[in-house]
N, C-alpha and C positions, 0 to 999 in steps of 0.2 A: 504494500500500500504506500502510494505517494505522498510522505507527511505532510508538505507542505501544500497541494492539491487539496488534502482532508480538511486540512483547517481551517483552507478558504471557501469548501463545499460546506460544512457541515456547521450548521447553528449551535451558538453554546446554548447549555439547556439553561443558564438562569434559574428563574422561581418555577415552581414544579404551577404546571395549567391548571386552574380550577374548574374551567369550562366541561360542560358534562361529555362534549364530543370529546374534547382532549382526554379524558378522564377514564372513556369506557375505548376511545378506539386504541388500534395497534400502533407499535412502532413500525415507521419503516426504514428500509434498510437498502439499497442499492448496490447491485455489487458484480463486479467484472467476468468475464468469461474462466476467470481463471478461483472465482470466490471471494475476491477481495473486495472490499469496501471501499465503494464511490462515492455514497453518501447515506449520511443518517441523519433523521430527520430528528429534533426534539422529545419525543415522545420515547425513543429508539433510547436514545442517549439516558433519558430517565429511566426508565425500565433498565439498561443493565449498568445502573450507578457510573457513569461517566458524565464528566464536566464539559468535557470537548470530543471533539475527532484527536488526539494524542491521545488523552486514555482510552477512548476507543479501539487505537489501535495497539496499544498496546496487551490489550485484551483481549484484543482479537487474536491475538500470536498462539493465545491457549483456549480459547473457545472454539474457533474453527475446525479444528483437532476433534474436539469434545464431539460439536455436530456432524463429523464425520463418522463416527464411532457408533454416532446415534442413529444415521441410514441416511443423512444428506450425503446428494453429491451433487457439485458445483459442475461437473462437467462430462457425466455421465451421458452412455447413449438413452436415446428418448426423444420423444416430438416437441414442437416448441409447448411451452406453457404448464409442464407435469409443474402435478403438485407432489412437496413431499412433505413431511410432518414429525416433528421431534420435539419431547419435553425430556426440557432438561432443568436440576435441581441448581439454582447456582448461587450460593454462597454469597453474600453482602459483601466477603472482603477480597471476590474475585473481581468486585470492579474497583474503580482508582478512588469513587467518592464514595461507597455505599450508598444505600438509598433502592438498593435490586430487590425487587420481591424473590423466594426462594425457590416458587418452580415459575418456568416460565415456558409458553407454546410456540415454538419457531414454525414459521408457516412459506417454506420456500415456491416462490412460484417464477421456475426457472426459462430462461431462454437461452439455449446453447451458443447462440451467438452475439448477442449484446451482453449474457450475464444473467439478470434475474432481478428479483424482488425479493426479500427477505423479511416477512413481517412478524412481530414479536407482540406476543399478547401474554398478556399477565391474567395465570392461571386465579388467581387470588382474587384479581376481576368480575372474571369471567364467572369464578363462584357464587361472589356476593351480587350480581345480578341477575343468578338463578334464582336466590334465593326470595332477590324482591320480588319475581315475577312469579314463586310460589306466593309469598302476602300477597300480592297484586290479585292472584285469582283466587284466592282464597277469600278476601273480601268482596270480592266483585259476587261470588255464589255465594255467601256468605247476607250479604244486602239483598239479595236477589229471594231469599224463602224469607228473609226476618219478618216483611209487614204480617205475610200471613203465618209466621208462625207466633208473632206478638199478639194478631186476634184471638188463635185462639188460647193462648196462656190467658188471655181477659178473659175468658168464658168462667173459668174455672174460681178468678179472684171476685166477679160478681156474685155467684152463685154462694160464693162465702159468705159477702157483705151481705147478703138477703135475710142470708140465716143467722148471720149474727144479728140484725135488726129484729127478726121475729124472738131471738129470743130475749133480746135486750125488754124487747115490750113487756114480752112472759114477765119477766122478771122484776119489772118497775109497776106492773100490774098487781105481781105477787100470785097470778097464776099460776105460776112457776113453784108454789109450796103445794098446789093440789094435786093431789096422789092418783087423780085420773089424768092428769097429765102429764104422768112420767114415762110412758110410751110416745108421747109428743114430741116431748124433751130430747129424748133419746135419739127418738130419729132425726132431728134435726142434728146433734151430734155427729149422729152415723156421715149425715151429709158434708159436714163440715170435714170431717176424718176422709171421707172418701175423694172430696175436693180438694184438699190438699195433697193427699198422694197425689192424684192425676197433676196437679200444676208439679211438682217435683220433679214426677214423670217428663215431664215436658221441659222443664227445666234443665235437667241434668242431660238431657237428650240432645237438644239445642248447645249446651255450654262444653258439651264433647266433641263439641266440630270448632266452637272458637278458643279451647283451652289446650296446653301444649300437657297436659298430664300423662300422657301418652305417648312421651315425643323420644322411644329408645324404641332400639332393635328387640324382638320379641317371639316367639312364639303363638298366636292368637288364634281365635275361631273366628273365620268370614263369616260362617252362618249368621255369627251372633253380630257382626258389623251389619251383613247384608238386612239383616231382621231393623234395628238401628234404623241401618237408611230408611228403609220404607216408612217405619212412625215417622221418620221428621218432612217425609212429602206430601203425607197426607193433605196436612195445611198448603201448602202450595199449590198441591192438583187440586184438590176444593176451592181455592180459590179460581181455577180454571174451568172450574167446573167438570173435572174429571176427578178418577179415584186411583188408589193405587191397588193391585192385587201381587200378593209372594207367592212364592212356592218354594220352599228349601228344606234340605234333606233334615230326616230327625237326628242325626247325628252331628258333633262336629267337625270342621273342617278346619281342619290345622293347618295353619299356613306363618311362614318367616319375613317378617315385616313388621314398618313401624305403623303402632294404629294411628298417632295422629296424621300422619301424611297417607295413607292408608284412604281412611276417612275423607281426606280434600279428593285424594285421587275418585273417589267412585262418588263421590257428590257432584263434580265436576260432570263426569261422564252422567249422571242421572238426569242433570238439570238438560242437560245436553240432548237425552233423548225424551226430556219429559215437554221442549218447545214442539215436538211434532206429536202433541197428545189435543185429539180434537175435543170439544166439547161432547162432553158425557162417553168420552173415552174410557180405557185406562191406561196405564204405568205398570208394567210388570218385569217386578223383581225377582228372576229366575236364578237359581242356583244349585249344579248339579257337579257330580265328580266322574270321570272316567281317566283311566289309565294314567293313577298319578297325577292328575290335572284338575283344579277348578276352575270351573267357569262361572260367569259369575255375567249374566243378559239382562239390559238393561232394554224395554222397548214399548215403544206405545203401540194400542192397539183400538181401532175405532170401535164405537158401540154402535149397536142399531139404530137408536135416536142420534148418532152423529151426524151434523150438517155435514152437505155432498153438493159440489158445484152440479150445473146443468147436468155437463159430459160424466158424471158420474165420479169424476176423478175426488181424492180428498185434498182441499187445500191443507197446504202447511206450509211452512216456514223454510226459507235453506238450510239446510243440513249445516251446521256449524263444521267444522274443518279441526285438523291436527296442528294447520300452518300456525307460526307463530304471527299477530298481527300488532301493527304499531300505529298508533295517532294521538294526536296532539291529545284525544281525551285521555288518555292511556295505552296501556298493552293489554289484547284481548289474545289469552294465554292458556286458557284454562285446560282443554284437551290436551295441548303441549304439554302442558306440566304433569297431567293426569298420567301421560305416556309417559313421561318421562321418571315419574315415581315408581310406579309399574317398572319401568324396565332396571330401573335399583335392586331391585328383586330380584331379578330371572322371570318380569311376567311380562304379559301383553296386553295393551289397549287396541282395539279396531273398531272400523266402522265396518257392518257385515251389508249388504242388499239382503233383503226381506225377499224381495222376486228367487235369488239364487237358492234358500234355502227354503223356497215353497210354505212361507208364513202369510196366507191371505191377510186382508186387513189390516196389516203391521205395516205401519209407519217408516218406523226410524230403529234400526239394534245397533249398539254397543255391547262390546263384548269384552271382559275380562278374564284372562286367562293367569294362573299363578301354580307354581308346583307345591302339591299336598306336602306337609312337613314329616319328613319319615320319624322325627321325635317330638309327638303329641302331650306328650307328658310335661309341656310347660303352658300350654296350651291354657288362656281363660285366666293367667295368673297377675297381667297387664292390669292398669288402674283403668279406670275408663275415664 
């Protein structure tokens, strides 16, 4: 590398950018037929702790090497434009100022005759913006059942106030001391006892999808998640005016994962298949095992009173996507992330056609697949 060329190419990095594009994009890196460095752009230079093009290159005398080692090659046969791909761990005190995060993703995108591109993205990045675009849809489905799952936790706190009122009367009446009225009494009790389990129920149900209590690798039963999901949609499809119907096995089904991401993941996919659930439809939550695998079918299905365009056809909604989408409102994430928690596992999310597997009426399926846990024995031991 040409010192004096680098230094006149290459930007000192200065104050590290605070701008969100400088922040989340890559370094870039430009570099000659033979591997060497033409120029490095600011970004480049932060990321592997150098102040200029000198320390740069002088870094480069032993990292080149490294990426070499790691399955780059600068001048390898190949068509123009191969991609090649290497993470490497690299030490703060291998660059001249520190300041290098410790793994970083080299993303060579070569031309055998001008050289290449050489972009460098910070793995450490790259995590913490998975991570926000799990919050990200985690709230977004999360906002998206609350109105009607706050209706009907009110159903349960009026029907108390009622009963506390009748009995308040009883009891400033002095009713409440007649001995023909302690069968009154009582059941008003009973109602007050039975309304407060249900709001609990409801409570504790809802606060398992926004509480991290869950939030370790595990052992658990789907059944008992996939049971879960269906109460907490109930309120959502009623407010759609549809219903939800389960079906799942009397046994459980052990599977290795964490439940509170778990949890986002098949809420994601449920909401997902519960936009093409027509009025007085249903949402059916199917889960079954075969050959060491569950599955776990999420998919709406039209009722006979469901409205039907002229042609017969059923309106719905566009099928939501896997892609990850971005705008200025946000990032609409949720399947992406769904799959992508899934696939932490050894599992699968997909989208299946309803035509292919001969499900008349059926809408829209999502399908989750995940390997049975061959040690059930820890199984159900998870907090909720």
């Amino acid at each position: 590398m040409d010192a004096p060329e680098n230094s006149l190419k290459t930007p000192q990095s200065g104050a590290p950018r605070n701008d969100l594009a400088g922040l989340l994009g890559p370094g870039v890196i430009t570099l000659d037929p033979r591997g060497d460095v033409r120029f490095a752009d600011t970004r480049a230079l932060e990321l592997l702790g150098c102040a200029d093009g000198f320390e740069l290159e002088r870094l480069w005398e032993r990292l080149k090497g490294r990426l070499e080692d790691a399955g780059l090659s600068w001048n390898g046969a190949g068509g123009g434009g191969q991609e090649q791909r290497a993470v490497l761990d690299l030490a703060v005190e291998e660059g001249a100022t520190g300041g290098a995060p410790h793994r970083l993703l080299f993303d060579l995108r070569r031309e055998p005759e001008s050289g290449g591109v050489l972009l460098v993205h910070s793995l450490e990045t790259l995590a913490g913006l998975e991570s926000d675009l799990r919050l990200t849809s985690q709230m977004r489905s999360v906002s998206q059942i609350s109105p009607a799952v706050a209706h009907d936790l009110r159903a349960p706190i009026n029907a108390m106030v009622f009963n506390i009122e009748i009995l308040k009367e009883m009891l400033a009446s002095g009713r409440a001391t007649d001995p023909a009225n302690k069968d009154k009494l009582l059941r008003y009790v009973n109602v007050l006892k039975e309304e407060l389990s249900r709001l609990h129920r409801g409570m504790e149900n809802f606060l398992a999808y926004i509480s991290p209590r869950g939030d370790r690798d595990e052992t658990l039963d789907l059944r008992e998640l996939a049971e879960e999901l269906a109460t907490l949609l109930v309120a959502p499809a009623r407010k759609q005016q549809a219903r939800v119907e389960s079906e799942l096995p009397a046994e459980p089904v052990p599977v290795d994962a964490n439940r509170y991401l778990l949890r986002q993941a098949l809420l994601h996919l449920a909401l997902a298949a519960l936009t093409g659930v027509p009025r007085q439809g249903a949402l059916h939550v199917l889960l079954a095992c075969q050959d060491g695998r569950a599955r776990l079918r999420l998919y709406g299905v039209r009722g006979a009173d469901s409205p039907v365009e002229a042609d017969g056809a059923q309106p719905e909604p566009p099928a939501p996507g896997f892609d990850l989408s971005f705008s200025a409102g946000g990032a609409l994430a949720q399947l992406w992330v769904a799959r992508a928690i899934l696939a932490a596992y050894g599992g699968e999310a997909r989208a299946i056609s309803p035509d292919g597997e001969g499900m008349t009426g059926v809408s829209r399926v999502y399908e989750v697949e995940l390997t049975i846990s061959e040690n059930p024995s820890n199984g159900n031991k998870g907090v909720r």
